[in-house]
C-alpha positions, 0 to 999 in steps of 0.5 A, a space after each residue: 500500500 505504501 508503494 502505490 502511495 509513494 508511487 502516486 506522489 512521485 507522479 504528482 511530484 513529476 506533473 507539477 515539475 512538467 507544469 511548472 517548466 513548461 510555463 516558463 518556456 515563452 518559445 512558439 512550439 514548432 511541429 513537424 508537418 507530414 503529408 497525409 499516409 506519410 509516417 514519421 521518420 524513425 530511427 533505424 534501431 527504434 522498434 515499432 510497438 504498440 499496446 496491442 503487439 505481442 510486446 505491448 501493454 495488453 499483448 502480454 500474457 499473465 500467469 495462470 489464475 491472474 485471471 484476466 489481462 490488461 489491468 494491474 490487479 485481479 480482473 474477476 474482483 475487478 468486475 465485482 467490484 463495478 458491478 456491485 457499486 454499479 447504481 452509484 455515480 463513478 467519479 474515478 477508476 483506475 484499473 492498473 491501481 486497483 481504486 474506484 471511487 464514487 460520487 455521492 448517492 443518496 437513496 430514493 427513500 432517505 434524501 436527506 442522507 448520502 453515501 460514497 464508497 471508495 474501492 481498494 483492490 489490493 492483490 492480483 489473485 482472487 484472496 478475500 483479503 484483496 479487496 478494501 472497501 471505504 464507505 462514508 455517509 452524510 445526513 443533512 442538519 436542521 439549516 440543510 448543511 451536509 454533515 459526516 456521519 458515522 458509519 456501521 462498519 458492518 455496511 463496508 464489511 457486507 460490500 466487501 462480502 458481495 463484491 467477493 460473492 460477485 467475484 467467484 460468481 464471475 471466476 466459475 462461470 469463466 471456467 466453465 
């Protein structure tokens, strides 16, 4: 977990000092101009890759019950996991992360509360421990302000269980 914090603030870090240098370059940026069908001009020992080629993003193969490829965790916990938070908003989801992140939703019923959950997927194999779920709430106060609100943490443990549920569901009909 500490990797993929450190490895997101490297990222960060690495964009700010893209912004910040690009902004202080004042130059016209010029572009090469090609005729249309034309290529650009490589160098001779530059190999041409693609994500889809056999050396590509999604052209590599997994080891056996990685189960599915392209994705940087296990793809069945994945699935479950968007198709169990399917009714809510999707703001952010990140594959090669492992993170989904929801928008708030409030219920048909209770309008005056609203919740949001955050998604961890944390291992490549199909492990009940491979799956943190965040979930938080929020009611309205007397002048209509949304407030936190303390959650059950049994309702983060019971999604956690359906998104597992989902999960195996997906990897048995896969094999069959």
């Amino acid at each position: 977990m500490m990797r993929k914090i450190r490895a997101g603030v490297v990222a960060l870090a690495a964009m700010a000092m893209t912004v910040a240098l690009s902004a202080c370059d004042k130059s016209e940026a010029v572009y090469p101009q090609y005729e249309k069908g034309q290529s650009a001009p490589r160098m001779g020992n530059e190999k041409r890759e693609t994500i889809f080629g056999p050396e590509g993003m999604f052209g590599k193969s997994k080891p056996e019950g990685e189960g599915g490829s392209g994705i940087g965790v296990n793809a069945y916990l994945w699935r479950a996991s968007l198709d169990t938070i399917s009714f809510m908003p999707i703001t952010t989801a990140d594959a090669f992360g492992g993170t989904i992140i929801s928008d708030w939703y409030q219920l048909p019923e209770t309008p005056n509360e609203r919740y949001k959950v955050n998604v961890f997927i944390l291992d490549r194999t199909l492990r009940a421990d491979g799956v943190k779920v965040s979930l938080f709430k929020q009611a309205r106060d007397a002048v209509g302000t949304w407030v936190d609100v303390k959650v059950d943490p049994r309702m983060a443990v019971d999604l956690e269980n359906s998104i597992l549920t989902r999960a195996r569901q997906l990897r048995i009909v896969s094999t069959e």
